[in-house]
KOLTI-286545 format. One line per field, with one value per residue (C-alpha): residue number from 1; x, y, z; residue in three letters. Coordinates in Angstrom, 3 decimals, padded with zeros to 6 digits. Layout:
KOLTI-286545
k	[NUM,...]
x	[X,...]
y	[Y,...]
z	[Z,...]
r	[ala,...]
//
This chain:
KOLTI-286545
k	[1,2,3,4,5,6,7,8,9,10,11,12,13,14,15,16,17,18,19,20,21,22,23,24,25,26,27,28,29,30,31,32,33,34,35,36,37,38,39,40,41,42,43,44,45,46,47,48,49,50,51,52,53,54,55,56,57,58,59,60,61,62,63,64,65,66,67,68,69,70,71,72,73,74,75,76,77,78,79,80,81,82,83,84,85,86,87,88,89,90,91,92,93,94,95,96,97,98,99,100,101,102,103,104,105,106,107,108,109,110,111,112,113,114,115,116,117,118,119,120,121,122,123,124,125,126,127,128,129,130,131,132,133,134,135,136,137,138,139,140,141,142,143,144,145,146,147,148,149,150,151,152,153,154,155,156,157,158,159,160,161,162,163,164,165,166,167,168,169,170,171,172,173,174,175,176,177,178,179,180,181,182,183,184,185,186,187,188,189,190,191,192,193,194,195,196,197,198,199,200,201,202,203,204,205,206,207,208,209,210,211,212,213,214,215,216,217,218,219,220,221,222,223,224,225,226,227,228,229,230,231,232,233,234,235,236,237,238,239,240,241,242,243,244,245,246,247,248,249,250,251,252,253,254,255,256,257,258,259,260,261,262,263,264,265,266,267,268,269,270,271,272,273,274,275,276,277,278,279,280,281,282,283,284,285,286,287,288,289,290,291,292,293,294,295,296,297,298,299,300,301,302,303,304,305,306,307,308,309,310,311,312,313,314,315,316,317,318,319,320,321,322,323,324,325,326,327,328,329,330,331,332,333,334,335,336,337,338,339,340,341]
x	[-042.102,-043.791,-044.298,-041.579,-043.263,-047.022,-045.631,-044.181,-046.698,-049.461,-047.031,-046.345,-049.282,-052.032,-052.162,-054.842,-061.692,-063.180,-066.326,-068.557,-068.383,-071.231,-071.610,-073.655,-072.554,-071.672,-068.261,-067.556,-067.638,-065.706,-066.481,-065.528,-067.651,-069.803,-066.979,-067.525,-070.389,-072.407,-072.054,-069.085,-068.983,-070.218,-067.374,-065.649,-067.087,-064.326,-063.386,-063.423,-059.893,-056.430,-056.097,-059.491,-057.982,-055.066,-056.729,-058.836,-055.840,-054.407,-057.820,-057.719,-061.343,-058.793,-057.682,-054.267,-054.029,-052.724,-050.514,-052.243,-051.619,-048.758,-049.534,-050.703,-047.540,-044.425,-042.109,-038.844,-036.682,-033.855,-034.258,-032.329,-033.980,-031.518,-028.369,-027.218,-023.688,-022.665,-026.383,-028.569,-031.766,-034.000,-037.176,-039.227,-042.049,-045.131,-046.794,-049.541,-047.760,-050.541,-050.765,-051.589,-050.696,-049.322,-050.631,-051.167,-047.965,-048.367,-045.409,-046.543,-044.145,-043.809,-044.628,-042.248,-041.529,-039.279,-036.745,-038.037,-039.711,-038.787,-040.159,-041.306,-043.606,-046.443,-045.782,-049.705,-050.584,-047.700,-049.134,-053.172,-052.751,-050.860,-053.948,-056.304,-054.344,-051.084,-047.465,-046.818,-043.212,-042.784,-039.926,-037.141,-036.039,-033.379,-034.494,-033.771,-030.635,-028.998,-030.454,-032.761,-035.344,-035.805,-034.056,-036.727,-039.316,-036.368,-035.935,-040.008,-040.035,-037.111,-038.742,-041.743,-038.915,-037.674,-040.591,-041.667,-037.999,-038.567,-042.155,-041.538,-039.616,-041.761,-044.598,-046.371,-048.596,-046.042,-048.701,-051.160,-049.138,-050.185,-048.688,-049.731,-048.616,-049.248,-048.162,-044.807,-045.298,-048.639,-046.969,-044.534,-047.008,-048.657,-045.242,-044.927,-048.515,-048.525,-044.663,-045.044,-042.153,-040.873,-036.942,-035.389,-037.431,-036.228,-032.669,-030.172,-030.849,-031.395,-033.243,-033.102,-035.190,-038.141,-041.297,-042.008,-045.775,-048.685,-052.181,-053.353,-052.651,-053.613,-052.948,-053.205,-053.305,-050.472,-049.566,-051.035,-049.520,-046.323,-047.015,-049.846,-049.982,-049.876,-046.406,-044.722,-046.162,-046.765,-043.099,-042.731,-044.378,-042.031,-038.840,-040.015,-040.176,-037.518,-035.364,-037.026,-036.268,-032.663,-033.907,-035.794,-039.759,-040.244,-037.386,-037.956,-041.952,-041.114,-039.116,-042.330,-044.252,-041.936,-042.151,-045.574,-048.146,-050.438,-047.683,-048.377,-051.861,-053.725,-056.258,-053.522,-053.141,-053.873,-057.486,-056.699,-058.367,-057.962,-057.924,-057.729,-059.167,-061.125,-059.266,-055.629,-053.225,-049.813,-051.118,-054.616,-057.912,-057.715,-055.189,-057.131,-060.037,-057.792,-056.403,-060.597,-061.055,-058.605,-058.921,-062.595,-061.851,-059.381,-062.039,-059.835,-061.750,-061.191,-062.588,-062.397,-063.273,-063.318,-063.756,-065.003,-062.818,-059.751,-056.390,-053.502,-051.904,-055.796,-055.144,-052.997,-056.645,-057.316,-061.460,-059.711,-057.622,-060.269,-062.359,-058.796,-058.002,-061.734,-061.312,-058.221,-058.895,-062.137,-060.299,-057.028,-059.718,-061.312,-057.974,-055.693,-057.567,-060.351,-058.163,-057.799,-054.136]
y	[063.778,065.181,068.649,070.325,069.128,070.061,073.704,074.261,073.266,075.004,078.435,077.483,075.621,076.718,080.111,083.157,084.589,082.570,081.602,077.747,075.735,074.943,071.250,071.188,068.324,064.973,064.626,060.740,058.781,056.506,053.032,051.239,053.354,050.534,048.566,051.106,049.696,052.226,056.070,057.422,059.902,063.126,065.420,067.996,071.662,072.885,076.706,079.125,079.390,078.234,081.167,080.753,077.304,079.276,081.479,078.652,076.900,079.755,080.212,076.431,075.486,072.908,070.157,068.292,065.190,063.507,060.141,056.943,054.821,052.109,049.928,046.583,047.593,046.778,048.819,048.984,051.794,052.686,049.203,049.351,048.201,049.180,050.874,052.844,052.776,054.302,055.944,053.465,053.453,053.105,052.940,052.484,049.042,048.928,046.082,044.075,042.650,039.542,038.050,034.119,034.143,036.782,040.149,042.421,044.953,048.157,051.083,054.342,057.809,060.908,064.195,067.150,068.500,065.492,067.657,067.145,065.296,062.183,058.805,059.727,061.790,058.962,057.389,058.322,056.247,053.013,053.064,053.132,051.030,048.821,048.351,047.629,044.504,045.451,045.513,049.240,050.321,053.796,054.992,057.615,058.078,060.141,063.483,065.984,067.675,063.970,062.817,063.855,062.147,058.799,058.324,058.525,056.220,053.782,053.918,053.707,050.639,048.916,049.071,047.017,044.489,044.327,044.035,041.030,039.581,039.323,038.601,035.437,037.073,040.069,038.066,039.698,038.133,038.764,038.917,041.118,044.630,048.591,051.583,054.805,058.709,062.336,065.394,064.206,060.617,060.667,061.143,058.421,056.196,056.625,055.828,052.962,051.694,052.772,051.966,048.475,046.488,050.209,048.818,052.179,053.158,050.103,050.764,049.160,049.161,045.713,042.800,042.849,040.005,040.786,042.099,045.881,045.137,046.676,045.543,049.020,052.794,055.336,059.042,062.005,065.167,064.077,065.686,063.278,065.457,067.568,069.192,071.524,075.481,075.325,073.669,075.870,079.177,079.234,080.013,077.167,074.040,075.174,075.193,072.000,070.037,071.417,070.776,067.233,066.592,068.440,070.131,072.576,072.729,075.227,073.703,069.795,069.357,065.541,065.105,066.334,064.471,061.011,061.671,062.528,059.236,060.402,059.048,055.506,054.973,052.006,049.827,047.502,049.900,048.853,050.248,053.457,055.645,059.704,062.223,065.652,069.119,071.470,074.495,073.248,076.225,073.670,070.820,072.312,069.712,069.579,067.082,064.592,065.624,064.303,061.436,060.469,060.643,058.637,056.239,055.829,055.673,053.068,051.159,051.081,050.472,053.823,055.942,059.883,062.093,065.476,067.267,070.289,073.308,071.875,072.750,070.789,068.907,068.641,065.046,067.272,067.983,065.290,065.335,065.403,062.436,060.188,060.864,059.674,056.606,055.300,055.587,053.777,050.880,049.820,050.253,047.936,045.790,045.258,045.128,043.443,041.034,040.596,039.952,036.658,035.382]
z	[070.127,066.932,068.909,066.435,063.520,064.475,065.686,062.091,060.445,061.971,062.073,058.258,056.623,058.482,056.692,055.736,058.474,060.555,059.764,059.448,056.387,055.043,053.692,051.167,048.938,049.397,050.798,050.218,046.981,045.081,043.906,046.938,049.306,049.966,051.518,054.544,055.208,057.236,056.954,057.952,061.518,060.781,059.360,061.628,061.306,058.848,058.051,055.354,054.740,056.088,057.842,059.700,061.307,061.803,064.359,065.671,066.512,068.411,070.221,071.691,069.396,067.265,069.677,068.123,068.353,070.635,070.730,071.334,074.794,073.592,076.292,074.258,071.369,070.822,069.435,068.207,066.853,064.351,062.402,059.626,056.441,054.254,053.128,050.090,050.363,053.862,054.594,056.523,055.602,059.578,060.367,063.512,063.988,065.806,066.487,068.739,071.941,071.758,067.977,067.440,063.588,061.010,060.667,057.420,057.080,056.359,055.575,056.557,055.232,056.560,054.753,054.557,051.424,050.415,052.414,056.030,058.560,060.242,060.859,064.867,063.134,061.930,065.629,066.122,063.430,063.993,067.690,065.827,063.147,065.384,067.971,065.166,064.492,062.237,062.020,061.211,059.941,059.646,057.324,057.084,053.467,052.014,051.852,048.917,050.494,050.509,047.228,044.539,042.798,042.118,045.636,047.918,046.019,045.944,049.688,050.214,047.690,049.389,052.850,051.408,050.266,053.643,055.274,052.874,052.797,056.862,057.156,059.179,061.708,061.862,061.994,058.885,056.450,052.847,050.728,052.116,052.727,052.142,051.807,052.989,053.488,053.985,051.486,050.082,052.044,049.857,046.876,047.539,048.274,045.390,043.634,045.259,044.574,041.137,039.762,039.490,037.634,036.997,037.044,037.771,041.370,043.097,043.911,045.249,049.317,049.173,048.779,045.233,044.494,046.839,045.239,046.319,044.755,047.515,047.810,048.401,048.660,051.523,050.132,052.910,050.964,048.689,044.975,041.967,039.201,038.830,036.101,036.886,036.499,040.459,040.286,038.097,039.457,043.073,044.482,047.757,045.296,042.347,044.788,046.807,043.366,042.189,044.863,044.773,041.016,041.485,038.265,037.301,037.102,034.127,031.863,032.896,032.106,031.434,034.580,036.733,034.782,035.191,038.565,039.077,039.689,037.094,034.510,036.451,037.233,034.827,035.632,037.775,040.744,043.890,045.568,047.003,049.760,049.090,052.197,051.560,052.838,050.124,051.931,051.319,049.823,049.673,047.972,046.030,046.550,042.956,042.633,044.541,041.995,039.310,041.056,042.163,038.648,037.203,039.350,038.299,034.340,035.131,037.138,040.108,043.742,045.665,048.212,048.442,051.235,050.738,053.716,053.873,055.117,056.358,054.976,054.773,057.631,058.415,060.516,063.462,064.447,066.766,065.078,061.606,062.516,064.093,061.165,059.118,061.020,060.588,056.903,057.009,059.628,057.259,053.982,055.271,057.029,053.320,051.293,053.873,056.158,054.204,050.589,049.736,049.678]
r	[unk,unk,unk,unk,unk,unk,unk,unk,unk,unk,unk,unk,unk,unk,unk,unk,unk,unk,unk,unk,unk,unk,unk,unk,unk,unk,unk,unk,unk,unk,unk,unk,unk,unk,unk,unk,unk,unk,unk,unk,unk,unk,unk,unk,unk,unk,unk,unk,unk,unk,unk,unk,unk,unk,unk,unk,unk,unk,unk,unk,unk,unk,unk,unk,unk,unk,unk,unk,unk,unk,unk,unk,unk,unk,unk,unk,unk,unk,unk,unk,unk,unk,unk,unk,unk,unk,unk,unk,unk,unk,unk,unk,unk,unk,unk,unk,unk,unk,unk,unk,unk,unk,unk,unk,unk,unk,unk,unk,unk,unk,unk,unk,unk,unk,unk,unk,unk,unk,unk,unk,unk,unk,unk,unk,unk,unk,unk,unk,unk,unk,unk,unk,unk,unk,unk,unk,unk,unk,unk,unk,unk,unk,unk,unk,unk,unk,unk,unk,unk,unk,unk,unk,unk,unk,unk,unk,unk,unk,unk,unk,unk,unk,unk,unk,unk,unk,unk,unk,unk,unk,unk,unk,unk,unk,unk,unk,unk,unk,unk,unk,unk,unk,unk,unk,unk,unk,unk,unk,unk,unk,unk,unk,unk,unk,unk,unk,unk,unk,unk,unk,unk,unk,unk,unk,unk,unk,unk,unk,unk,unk,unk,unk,unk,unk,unk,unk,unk,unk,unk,unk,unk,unk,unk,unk,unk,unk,unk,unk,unk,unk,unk,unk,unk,unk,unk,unk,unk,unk,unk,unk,unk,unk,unk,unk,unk,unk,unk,unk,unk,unk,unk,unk,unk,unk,unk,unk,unk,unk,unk,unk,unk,unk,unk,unk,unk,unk,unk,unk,unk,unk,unk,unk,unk,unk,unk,unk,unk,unk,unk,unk,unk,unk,unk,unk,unk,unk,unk,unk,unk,unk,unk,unk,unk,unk,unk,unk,unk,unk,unk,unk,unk,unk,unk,unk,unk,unk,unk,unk,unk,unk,unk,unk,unk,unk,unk,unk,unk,unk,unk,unk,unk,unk,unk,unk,unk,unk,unk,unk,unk,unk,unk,unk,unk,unk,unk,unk,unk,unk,unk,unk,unk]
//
């Protein structure tokens, strides 16, 4: 199912000596750690560099993960959500097959680049999330080949209208709904947490009169600010974002920077929960360094793990991803179920 996707991305991400991390610092903080309640599993032994989980991959020491049972779910494929002129807009919904009232929603997008990827790939965590007592919809969006920047963020944005334009019949709670994504899905999550009553990023897919509003943000590894050095010198970023903006990185600083969630981010985003690896060579650990900190001076509830010596993709590791959906299932537990409607 995701097969193709995990191959390419540990042929192309997981790049560059073996060796243990050391963890000497504290790995999780934020000012909502002590929603967590108890310490959180003991991180996975990480690796020097990318290349070191490269080989350890190869060698059968990295276990990927593999798809939860579906059993207890229900799912249902190719829903369309919305449509911008002849392109449907689909997605696939996961949700408990026993549920006595309505459930928390929760969107979850792909990674990719903006330019790949698919919605089969976050089955693993529609099938999860789903188990732990959610109705999961995970999104395709239009890509950067069929539209360029602000397309995608509309498409993400509309999906959270559709899913709290048909709450009843989906049997979701409307007011209690996250968002959350990997690598380019993390970015657009962050867009759509952060871009509130931002007239431009909600499109015309439909349900115009819907609030697109989350109660809270899940970032995988996802790019906080468009305008670094990193962007406009390291070749594959500068050509993903530019092929993303349709523009060019070096000429366009204030494009990046409009699209970028830095530009966003006041003290009226929703609580967010950061995963990233320290060894990650496609999107660098420091823009979840920047995002942690912003997100402090704006007095915003968040949670950041930093775990050591894992690059990016880090949740195809089957530890990594345990470790991930354990974050997650407390921090929608506190935000969603808990959060007062």
């Amino acid at each position: 199912m995701f097969s193709v996707l995990r191959k390419l991305v540990v042929a192309v991400l997981f790049v560059g000596v073996a060796g243990p991390v050391v963890v000497g610092e504290e790995i999780t903080t934020g000012s909502a750690v002590s929603i967590l309640q108890e310490q959180p599993p003991a991180p996975p032994q990480g690796f020097n560099t990318a290349a070191a989980a490269m080989l350890a991959v190869q060698t059968g020491k990295v276990k990927l993960v593999a798809m939860p049972p579906g059993d207890e779910i229900e799912e249902q494929r190719n829903v369309e959500y919305g449509r911008v002129g002849d392109h449907s807009l689909k997605l696939n919904l996961y949700a408990p097959k026993e549920r006595s009232e309505p459930l928390p929603g929760i969107i979850m997008i792909h990674g990719g680049a903006w330019k790949a990827g698919r919605k089969e790939d976050y089955a693993f965590y529609g099938r999860k999330l789903a188990s732990k007592g959610y109705v999961v919809a995970s999104i395709d969006y239009r890509l950067s080949q069929e539209a360029v920047f602000p397309a995608a963020i509309q498409d993400c944005k509309c999906a959270v209208r559709w899913m709290r334009a048909n709450a009843k019949d989906l049997g979701v709670n409307p007011e209690v709904i996250g968002v959350g994504g990997g690598s380019a899905g993390g970015h657009l999550a962050m867009m759509v947490g952060y871009c509130q009553n931002v007239p431009e990023f909600e499109g015309d897919g439909g349900h115009a009169n819907v609030s697109s509003n989350v109660q809270c943000v899940v970032n995988l590894y996802g790019p906080y600010d468009l305008t670094t050095e990193f962007v406009r010198n390291n070749p594959f970023a500068r050509q993903v974002v530019g092929e993303f903006l349709g523009a060019s990185v070096k000429e366009n600083r204030s494009l990046c920077l409009k699209a970028s969630p830095a530009k966003y981010l006041t003290s009226e985003a929703p609580p967010t929960l950061i995963l990233h690896g320290t060894v990650d060579d496609i999107v660098p650990i420091n823009q979840s360094d920047l995002l942690s900190q912003r997100l402090k001076e704006v007095d915003v509830p968040y949670i950041y793990d930093r775990l050591p010596g894992w690059p990016h993709a880090m949740d195809l590791s089957q530890d990594v991803n345990d470790r991930c959906v354990w974050f997650m299932e407390r921090f929608f537990d506190q935000y969603l179920k808990q959060s007062p409607n």
